[in-house]
C-alpha positions in Angstrom: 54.6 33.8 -0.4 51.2 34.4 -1.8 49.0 37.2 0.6 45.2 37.9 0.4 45.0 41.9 -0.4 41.5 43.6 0.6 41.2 46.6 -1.0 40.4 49.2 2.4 37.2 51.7 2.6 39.2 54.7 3.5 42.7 56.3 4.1 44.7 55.5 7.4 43.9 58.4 10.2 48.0 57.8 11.4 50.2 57.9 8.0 53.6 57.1 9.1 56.3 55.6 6.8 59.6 54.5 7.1 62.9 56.9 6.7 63.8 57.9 3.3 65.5 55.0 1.8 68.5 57.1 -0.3 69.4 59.3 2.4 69.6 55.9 5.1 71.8 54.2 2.5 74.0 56.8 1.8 74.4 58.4 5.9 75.3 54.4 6.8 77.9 54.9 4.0 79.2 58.3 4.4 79.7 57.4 8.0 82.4 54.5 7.0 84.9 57.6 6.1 84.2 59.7 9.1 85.7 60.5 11.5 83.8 60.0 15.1 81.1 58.6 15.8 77.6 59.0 13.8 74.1 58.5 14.6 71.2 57.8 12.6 68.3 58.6 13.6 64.4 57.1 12.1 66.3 55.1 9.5 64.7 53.3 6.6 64.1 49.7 8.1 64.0 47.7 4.7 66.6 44.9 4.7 68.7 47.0 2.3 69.5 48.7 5.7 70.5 45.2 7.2 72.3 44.7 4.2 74.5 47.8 3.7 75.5 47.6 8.1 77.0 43.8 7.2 78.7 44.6 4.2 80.2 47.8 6.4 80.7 45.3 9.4 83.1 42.8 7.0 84.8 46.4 6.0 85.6 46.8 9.3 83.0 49.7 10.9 81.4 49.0 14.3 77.7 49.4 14.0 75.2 49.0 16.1 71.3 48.7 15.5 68.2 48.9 17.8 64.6 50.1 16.7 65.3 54.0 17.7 68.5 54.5 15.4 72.0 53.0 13.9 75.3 54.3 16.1 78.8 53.3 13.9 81.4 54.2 16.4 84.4 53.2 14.1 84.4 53.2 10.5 86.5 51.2 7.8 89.7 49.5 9.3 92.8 50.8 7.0 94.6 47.5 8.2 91.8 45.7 5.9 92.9 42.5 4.2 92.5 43.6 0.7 91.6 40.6 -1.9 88.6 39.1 -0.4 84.9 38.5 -1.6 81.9 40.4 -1.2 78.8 39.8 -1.5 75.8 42.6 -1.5 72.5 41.3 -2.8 70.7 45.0 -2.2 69.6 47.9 -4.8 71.9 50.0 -7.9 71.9 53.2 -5.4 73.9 51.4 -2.3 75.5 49.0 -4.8 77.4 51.9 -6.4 78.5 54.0 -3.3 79.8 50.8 -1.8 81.7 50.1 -5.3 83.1 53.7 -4.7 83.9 53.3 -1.0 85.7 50.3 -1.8 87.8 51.7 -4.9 88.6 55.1 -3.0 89.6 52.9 0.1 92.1 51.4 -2.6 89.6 47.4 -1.2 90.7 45.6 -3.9 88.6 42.2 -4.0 85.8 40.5 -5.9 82.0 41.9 -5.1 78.9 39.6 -6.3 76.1 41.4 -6.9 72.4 40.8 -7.2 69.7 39.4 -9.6 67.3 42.5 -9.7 70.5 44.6 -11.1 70.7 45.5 -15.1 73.9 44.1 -16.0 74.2 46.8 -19.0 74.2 49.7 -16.6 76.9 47.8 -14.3 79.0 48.1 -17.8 78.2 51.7 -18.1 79.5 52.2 -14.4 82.4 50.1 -14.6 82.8 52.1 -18.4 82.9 55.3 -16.5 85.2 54.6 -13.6 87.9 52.9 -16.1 87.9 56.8 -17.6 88.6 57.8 -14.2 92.1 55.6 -14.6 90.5 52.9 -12.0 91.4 49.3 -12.5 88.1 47.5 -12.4 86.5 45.1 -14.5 83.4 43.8 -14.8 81.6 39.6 -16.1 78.3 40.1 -16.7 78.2 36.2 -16.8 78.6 35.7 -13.1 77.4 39.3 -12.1 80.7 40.6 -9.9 82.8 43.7 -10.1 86.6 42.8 -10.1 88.5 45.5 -8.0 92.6 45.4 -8.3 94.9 48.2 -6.9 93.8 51.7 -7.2 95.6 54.8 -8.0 92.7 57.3 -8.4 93.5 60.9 -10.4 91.2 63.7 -10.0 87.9 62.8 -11.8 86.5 65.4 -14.4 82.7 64.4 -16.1 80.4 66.1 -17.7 76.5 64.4 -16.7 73.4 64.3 -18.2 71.1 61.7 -16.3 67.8 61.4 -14.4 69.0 59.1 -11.5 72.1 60.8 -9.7 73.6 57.2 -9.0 76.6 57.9 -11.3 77.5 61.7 -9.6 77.0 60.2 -6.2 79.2 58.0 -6.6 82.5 60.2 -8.5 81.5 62.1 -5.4 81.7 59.0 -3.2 85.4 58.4 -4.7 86.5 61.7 -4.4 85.8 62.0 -0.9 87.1 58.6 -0.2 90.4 58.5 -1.6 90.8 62.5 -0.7 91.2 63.5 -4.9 89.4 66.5 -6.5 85.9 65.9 -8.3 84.8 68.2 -10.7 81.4 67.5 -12.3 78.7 69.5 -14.4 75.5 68.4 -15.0 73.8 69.4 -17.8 70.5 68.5 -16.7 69.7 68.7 -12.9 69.3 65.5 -11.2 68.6 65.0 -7.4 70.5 66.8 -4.7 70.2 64.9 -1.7 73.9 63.1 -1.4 75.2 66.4 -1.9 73.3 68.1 1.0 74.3 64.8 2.9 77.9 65.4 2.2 77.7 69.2 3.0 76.6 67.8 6.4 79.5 65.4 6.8 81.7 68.2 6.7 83.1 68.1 2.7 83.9 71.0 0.9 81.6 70.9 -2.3 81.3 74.1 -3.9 78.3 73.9 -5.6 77.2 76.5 -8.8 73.6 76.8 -10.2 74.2 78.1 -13.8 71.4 80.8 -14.5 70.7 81.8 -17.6 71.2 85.2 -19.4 69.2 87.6 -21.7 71.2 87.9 -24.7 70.2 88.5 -28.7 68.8 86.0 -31.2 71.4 84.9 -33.3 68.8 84.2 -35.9 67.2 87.2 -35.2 69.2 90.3 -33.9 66.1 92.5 -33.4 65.2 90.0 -30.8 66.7 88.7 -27.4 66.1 85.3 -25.7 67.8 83.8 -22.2 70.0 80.9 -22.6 72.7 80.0 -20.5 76.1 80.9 -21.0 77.9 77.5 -20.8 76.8 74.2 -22.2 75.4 73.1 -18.1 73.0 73.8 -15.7 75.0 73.1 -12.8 78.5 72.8 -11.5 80.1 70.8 -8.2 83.6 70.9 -7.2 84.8 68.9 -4.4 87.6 69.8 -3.0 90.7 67.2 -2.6 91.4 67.9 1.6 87.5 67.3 2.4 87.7 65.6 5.4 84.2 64.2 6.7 83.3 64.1 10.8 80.4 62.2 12.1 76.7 63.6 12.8 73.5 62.9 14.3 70.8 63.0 11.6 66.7 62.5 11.9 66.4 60.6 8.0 62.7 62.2 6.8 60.1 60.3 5.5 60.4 57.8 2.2 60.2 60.3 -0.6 58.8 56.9 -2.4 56.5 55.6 -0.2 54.9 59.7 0.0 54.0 59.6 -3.2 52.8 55.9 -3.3 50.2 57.7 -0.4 49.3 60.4 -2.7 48.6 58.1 -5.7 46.3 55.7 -3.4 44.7 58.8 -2.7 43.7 59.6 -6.2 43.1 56.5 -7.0 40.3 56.3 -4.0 39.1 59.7 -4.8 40.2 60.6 -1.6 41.2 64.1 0.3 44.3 63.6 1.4 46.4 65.7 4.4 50.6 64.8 5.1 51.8 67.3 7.3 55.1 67.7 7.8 55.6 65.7 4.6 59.7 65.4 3.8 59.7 67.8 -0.2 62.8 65.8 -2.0 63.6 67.9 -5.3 61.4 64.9 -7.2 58.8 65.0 -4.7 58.5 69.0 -5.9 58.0 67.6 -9.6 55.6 65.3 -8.6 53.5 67.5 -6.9 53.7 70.0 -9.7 53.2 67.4 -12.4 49.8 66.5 -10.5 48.6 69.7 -10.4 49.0 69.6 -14.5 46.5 66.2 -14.8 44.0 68.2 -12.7 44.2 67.2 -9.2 44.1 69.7 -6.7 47.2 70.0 -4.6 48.1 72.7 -2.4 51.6 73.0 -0.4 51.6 75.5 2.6 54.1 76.3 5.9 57.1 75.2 3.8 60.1 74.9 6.6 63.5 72.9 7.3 63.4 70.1 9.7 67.0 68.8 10.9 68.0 70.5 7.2 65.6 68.7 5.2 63.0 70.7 3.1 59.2 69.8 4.6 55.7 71.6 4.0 51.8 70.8 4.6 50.6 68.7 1.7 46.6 68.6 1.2 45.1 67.3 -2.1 41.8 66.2 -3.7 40.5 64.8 -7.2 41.9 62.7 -9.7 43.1 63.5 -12.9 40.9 64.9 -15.8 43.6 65.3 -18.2 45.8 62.6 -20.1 49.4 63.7 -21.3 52.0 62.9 -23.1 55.2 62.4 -20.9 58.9 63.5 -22.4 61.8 65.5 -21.7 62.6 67.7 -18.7 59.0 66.1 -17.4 60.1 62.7 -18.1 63.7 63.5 -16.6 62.1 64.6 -13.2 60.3 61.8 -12.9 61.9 59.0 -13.6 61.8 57.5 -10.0 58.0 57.4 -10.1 57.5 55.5 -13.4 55.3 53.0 -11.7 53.4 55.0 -10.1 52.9 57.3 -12.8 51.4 54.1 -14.7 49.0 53.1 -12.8 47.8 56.9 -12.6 47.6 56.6 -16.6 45.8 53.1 -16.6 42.7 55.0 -14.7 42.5 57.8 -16.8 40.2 56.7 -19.7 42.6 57.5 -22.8 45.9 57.0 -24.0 49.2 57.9 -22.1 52.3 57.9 -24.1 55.5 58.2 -21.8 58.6 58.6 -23.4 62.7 59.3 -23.2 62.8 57.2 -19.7 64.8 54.9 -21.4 67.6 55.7 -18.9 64.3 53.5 -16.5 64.7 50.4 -18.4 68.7 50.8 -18.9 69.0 50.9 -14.4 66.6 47.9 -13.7 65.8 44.9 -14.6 63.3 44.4 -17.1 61.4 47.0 -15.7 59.0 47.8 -18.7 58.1 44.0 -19.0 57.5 43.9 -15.9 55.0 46.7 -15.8 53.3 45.8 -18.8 52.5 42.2 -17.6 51.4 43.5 -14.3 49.1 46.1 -15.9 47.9 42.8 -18.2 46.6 41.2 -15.5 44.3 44.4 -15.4 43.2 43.9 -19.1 44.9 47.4 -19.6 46.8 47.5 -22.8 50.6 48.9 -22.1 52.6 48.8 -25.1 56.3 48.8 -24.8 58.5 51.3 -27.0 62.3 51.6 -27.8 62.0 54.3 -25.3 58.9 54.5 -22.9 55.3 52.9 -23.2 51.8 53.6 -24.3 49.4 52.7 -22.4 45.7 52.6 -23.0 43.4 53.2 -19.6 40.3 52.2 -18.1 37.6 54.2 -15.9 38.9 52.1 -13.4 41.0 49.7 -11.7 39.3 46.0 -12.3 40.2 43.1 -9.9 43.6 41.4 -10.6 45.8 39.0 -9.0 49.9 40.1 -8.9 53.3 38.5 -9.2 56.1 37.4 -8.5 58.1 41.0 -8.5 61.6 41.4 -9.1 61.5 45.6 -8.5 60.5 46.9 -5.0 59.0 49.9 -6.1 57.2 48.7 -9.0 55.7 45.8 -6.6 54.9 48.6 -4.2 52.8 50.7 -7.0 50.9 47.6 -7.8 50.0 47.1 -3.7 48.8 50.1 -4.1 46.5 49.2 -6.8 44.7 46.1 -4.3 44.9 48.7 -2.0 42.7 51.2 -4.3 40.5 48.2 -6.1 37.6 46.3 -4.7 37.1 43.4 -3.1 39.9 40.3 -2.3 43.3 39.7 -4.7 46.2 37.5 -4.4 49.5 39.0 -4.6 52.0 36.0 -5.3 55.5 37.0 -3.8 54.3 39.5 -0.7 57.8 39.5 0.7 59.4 42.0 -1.5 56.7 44.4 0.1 57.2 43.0 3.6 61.0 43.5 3.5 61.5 46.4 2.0 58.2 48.4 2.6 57.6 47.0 6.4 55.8 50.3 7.9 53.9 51.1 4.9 52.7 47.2 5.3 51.8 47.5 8.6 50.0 50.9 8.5 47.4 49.6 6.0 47.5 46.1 7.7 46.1 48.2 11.2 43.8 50.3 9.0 42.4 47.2 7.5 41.9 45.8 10.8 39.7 48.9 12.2 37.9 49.4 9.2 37.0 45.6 10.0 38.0 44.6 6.5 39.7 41.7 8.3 41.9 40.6 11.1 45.3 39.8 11.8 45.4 36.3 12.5 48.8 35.4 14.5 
């Protein structure tokens, strides 16, 4: 499906976006094990949603679905015919709690997954669950996960990734097949399945390592703080957690916030999100804006329904390039594309490295955001690594697609968004599907900035 994108005049007055696409995903799945009934409240309405309640449905869970929220009255059926096949064409995050959900639930059977999913890191998954004495198998040929009968033993794993996919889901087992989970990260990834499971009603003691003032080895006259064990953090789930069912209100997309916040730079735009949903990589976005220059400012911090929110108002654009590595690169690894297209404006060379753990999730992900950013006549240069990229004053006109990554094709909607004048992006669908409300809130402020009309 090829759309017409005008690039708009100013910022939406409403800003509304859908529910925070991780914390949806992994309430619908968490509610599978629990007992009573849950409801979801202002849910992510991307067909990942629609995808996850059918694949829940053949499990067994009653689940119902209007426009106000999701209700699942009854959750996995333990008479389940074991053997059968699945298939779940959505994204890596719901993909690997449902592989968890089934192997704690002892569902041995066959599940197909999609296209858009790196068949590497499926190996490193499948790699790391065989260590926790689980039968499963994986062929890369024919992309499905083979799952026989499971005797899970408590799991033990020491972490150190940006994404949390591979901690959610050893939490995911443990809570499912009622084991022990002991894991320590030794760099600090995302919280939110944690808090989510908190919520549910599992016992996860959870220790932030701090560190301590103690003497220089090399230098005895001298002290320095390191911590005192070789991890930042520490999560033990206990073996009788036992999860009940909730009514939750899902905050706004952490994603689709910050996909706001870069059209607003890009525009040279003021920008005002109250209430705006602060995710732990939402915090290192912000602060990693503030470090290129633009002007943000974060006031009347407060919890909504337990979620961390605050005021958001910014202004400017960047006046600073820099080079991207380590605990910075770690912290934001979910907003590679968008950090991109922030460095393809900035009139100098970007170098962003170590997100190699980016390109080992998805698909292709840096080819795909180097041809994109071709299209541009920007030069982005892909490295064993990361990518260099070498920006413009501006964004020039450009035509997009066809996008296998949702969020990378979101950044580059974004960038019609922030351009001038008409482009064509070729493959619209994976906005419309996944990103409805953000779709429709720039489709209405097109339409009263009389950039052009809906046509039905």
């Amino acid at each position: 499906m090829e759309k017409e994108i005008f690039s708009i005049k100013e910022l939406p007055h409403e800003i509304r976006f859908g529910g925070d696409y991780h914390l949806t995903q992994s309430a619908l799945i968490l509610s599978a094990i629990a007992d009573g009934e849950t409801i979801i409240k202002d849910y992510n309405s991307g067909i990942d949603t629609n995808r996850t309640i059918e694949l829940l449905k053949r499990l067994g869970c009653d689940i119902e679905i209007n426009s106000a929220e999701i209700k699942i009255t009854k959750g996995i059926d333990s008479r389940f015919d074991r053997g059968k096949e699945f298939e779940y064409c959505g994204g890596i995050f719901p993909l690997m709690l449902i592989i968890s959900l089934m192997a704690g639930k002892n569902i041995s059977g066959r599940l197909i997954y999609g296209e858009q999913i790196s068949v590497s890191f499926i190996d490193k998954v499948v790699s790391s669950f065989s260590d926790a004495g689980i039968d499963i198998s994986h062929n890369s040929k024919s992309r499905f996960i083979e799952l026989n009968d499971i005797q899970i033993e408590p799991v033990e794993k020491k972490l150190s990734q940006a994404y949390p996919y591979l901690k959610n889901s050893l939490l995911m087992i443990g809570v499912s097949s009622g084991r022990s989970v002991a894991i320590r990260e030794t760099k600090t990834s995302d919280d939110y399945f944690e808090n989510l499971l908190c919520r549910f009603g599992a016992k996860l003691a959870i220790r932030n390592i701090h560190t301590e003032l103690m003497k220089d080895p090399d230098d005895p006259r001298k002290k320095i703080r390191r911590s005192p064990v070789e991890y930042k953090k520490e999560m033990m789930l206990h073996p009788s957690a036992k999860l009940h069912g909730v009514t939750i209100s899902i905050p706004s997309d952490s994603y689709q916030i910050s996909a706001m916040i870069t059209l607003a730079i890009l525009k040279r735009k003021p920008l005002r999100i109250d209430n705006c949903h602060i995710s732990r990589t939402m915090s290192d976005f912000i602060n990693f804006l503030k470090t290129l220059g633009v002007d943000v400012k974060v006031a009347n911090r407060k919890n909504i329904d337990g979620f961390k929110h605050a005021d958001v108002q910014l202004s400017g654009r960047p006046n600073v390039s820099r080079k991207i590595s380590g605990d910075l690169a770690f912290g934001l690894m979910q907003e590679i594309p968008l950090i991109t297209l922030l460095a393809s404006v900035f009139p100098a060379t970007a170098l962003i490295r170590e997100i190699e753990e980016y390109r080992e999730i998805f698909q292709n992900p840096f080819g795909e955001i180097s041809e994109q950013l071709g299209k541009m006549s920007i030069k982005c240069g892909i490295l064993e690594n990361g990518l260099i990229i070498e920006g413009k004053e501006s964004l020039p006109e450009a035509d997009y697609g066809s996008f296998s990554n949702p969020d990378i094709a979101l950044a580059f909607y974004v960038s019609l968004l922030a351009g001038q004048g008409k482009s064509v992006f070729s493959g619209f669908e994976i906005i419309e599907k996944n990103f409805p409300e953000f779709k429709l809130m720039f489709e209405r402020a097109a339409v009263s900035q009389g950039v052009y009309e809906i046509v039905s």
